[in-house]
N, C-alpha and C positions, 0 to 999 in steps of 0.2 A: 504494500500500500504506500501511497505518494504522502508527501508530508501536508502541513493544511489548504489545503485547496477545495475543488469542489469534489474530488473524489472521497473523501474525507468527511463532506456535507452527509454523502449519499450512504457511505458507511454509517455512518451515526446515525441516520432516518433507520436505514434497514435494519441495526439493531433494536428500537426503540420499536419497533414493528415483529421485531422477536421471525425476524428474517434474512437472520447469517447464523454459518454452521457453530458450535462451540470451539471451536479454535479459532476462528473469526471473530467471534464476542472478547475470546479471550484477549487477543491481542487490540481490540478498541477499546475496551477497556481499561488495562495498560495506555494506552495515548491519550487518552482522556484526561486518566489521574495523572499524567504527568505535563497537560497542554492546557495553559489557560485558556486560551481562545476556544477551545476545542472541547472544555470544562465547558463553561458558561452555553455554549452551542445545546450542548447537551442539554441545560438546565432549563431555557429559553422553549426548545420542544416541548419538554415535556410539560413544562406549564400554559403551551399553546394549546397540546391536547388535553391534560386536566383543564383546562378552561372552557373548551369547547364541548368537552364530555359533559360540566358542569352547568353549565349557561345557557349552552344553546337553546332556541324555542324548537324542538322538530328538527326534521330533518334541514341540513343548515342548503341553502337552495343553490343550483350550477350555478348561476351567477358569479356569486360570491364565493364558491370553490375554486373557478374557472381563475376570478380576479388575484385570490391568495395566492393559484398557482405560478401563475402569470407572472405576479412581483416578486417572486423566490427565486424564479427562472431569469428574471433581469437583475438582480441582486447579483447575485453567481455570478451571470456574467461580465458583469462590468467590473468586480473585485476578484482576487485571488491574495490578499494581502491579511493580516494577521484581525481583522473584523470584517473579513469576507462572508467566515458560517455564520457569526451572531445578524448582521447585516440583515441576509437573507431568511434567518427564521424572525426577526422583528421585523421586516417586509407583509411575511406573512401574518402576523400580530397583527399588523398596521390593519391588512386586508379584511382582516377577520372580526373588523371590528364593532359594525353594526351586529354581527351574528350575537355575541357576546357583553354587549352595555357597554354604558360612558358612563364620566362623569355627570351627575346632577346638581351640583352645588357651584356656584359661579359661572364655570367654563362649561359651554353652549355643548351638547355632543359633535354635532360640525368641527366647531372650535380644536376640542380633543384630538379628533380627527386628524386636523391640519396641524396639529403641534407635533403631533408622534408622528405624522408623515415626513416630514421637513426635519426632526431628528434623527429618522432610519435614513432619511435621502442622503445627507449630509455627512453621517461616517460610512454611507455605502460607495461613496464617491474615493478616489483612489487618492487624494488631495482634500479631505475634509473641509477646508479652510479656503477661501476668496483671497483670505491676508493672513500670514501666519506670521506668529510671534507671540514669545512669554510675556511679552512688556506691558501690563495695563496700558499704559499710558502712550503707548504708539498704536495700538489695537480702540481706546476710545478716540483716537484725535484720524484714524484712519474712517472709522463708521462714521465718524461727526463729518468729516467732510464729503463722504456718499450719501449720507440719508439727511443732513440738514439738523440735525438734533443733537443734543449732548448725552452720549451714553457713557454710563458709571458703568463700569468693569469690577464685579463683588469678586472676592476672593471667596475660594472653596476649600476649604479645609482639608488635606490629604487630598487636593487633586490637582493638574498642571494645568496651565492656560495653553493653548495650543495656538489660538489667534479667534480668527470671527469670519462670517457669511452674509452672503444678504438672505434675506426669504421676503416672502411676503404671509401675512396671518390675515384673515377678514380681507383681505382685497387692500390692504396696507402694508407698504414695503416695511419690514423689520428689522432689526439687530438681530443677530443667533450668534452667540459664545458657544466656543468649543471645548471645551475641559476633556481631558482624561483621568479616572483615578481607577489607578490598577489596570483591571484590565476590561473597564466599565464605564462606556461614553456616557458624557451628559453635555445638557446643553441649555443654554438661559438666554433666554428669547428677551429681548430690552425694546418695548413696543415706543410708540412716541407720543407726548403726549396726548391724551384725550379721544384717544384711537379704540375700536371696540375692545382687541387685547388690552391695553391699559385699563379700562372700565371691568370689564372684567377679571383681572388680575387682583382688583381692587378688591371686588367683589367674593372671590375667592379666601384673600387675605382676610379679610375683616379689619381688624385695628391693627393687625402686624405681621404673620406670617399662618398662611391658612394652605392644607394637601388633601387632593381627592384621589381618587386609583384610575385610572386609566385603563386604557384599553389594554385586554388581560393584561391586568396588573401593574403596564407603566405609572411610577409615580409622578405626578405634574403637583408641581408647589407653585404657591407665588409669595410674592412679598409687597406690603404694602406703605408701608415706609421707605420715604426717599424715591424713588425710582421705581414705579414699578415693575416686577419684572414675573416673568411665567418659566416655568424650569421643570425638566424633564428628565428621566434617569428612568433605569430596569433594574430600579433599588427600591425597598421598604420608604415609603412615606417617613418612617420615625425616624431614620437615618440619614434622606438627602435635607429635610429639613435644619437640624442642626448645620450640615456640612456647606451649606449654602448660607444660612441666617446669623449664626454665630449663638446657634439656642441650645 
C-alpha cells in the first residue's frame, strides 16, 4: 500500500465497511495508529456514519448521496497532501448536511452550511491560504487592504496562524483565518461590519462568547466582543471555545 494519498482514502473506507481480508485490517490499522492524518481520516468516517445512522429522517434521498459523492470525489482529487483524506471525508460532512441538522440558535442552517463549506474548500485546496504568513499584523493590514475593513487577527491558543483567504458568507465578501493546531484545521471567518454574518455572530454570542454543533458535529463559535467573529473547527465546542476566546 502507497503512503497517504487516495489509495489510503479507499483503504480506510473499505475497512470501516468491514471489506479487507485480516491481514489487510491488520496492516491499516498499524498506519492509522501511527499517521495523524490518516488517525483523524478514520475518526471523521466514522462519525459521518454514526451521524447519518443516527439522524437521518429515512432513507437519506440520491440526490444528496449522489452530491456527498461527488465532493469526496473532487476533494481526492485536487489534494494528495497530508489533509487530502480529512479534506474529502468533511466534503462529505459538508454534503450531508441537510440529511443530518444544523444549527438553531443564531446561525441560519444556510449560514452553517456556507461556513463549513468554505472551511472544507479552503484546506482542500493545495495552498490553503490567498496570503500566507504567521504575522498578525501583515495578514490584518493585507485583508484591510482587499476587503476595505479592519480585521483583528485573535490568537488561538496551541495553534499556528498560517495566513488568510477571501470567501464570501450571505453574498458578502469575508475574512477567513487559517490556523492549524496539531493536526486539526480551523478557521475564523472576520465578517464586516453590520453584514448578516456579523449580526449573526452576534447573535450567536450573546454578551460574549456563544457555540452551537454543526453539521455532524463541526463546532462553529462566535464571539461577541470587539470584533465579531464566527469560527469553525472538527473539535468539541468546550475546547475550540477556550482556544479561540481566552475562556
Amino acid at each position: 500500500m502507497a503512503g497517504c494519498n487516495r489509495e489510503w482514502f479507499e483503504n480506510i473506507s473499505a475497512w470501516h465497511d468491514d471489506e479487507v481480508t485480516p491481514e489487510d485490517a491488520a496492516r491499516i490499522e498499524a498506519h492509522v495508529a501511527s499517521c495523524g492524518p490518516c488517525r483523524r481520516a478514520a475518526e471523521v468516517l466514522g462519525g459521518v456514519r454514526r451521524a447519518l445512522v443516527a439522524k437521518a429522517d429515512g432513507e437519506v434521498p440520491e440526490r444528496l448521496r449522489d452530491r456527498a459523492e461527488a465532493a469526496a470525489r473532487n476533494a481526492r482529487a485536487r489534494r494528495r497532501g497530508p489533509w487530502a483524506i480529512t479534506a474529502a471525508l468533511a466534503a462529505v460532512a459538508a454534503a450531508a448536511a441537510l440529511v443530518v441538522g444544523s444549527p438553531s440558535r443564531g446561525v441560519s442552517a444556510a449560514m452553517a452550511d456556507e461556513l463549513v463549506s468554505h472551511h472544507v474548500r479552503g484546506f482542500a485546496r493545495e495552498r490553503p491560504c490567498d496570503f500566507e504568513s504567521s504575522d498578525p499584523g501583515a495578514v490584518a493590514g493585507w485583508l484591510e487592504g482587499k476587503l476595505g475593513y479592519a480585521v483583528t487577527v485573535p490568537p488561538v491558543s496551541g495553534a499556528r496562524l498560517l495566513g488568510a483567504r477571501l470567501c464570501q458568507i450571505g453574498g458578502t465578501r469575508t475574512a477567513a483565518l487559517m490556523y492549524e493546531s496539531g493536526d486539526k484545521p480551523l478557521t475564523v471567518f472576520v465578517p464586516p461590519p453590520g453584514s448578516g454574518a456579523a449580526t449573526a455572530a452576534r447573535a450567536l454570542a450573546g454578551r460574549s462568547v456563544g457555540c452551537t454543533q454543526g453539521p455532524l458535529g463541526n463546532a462553529i463559535c462566535a464571539r461577541s466582543v470587539e470584533q465579531p467573529v464566527l469560527a469553525v473547527a472538527e473539535v468539541d465546542a468546550a475546547a475550540l471555545a477556550p482556544a479561540l476566546f481566552g475562556r
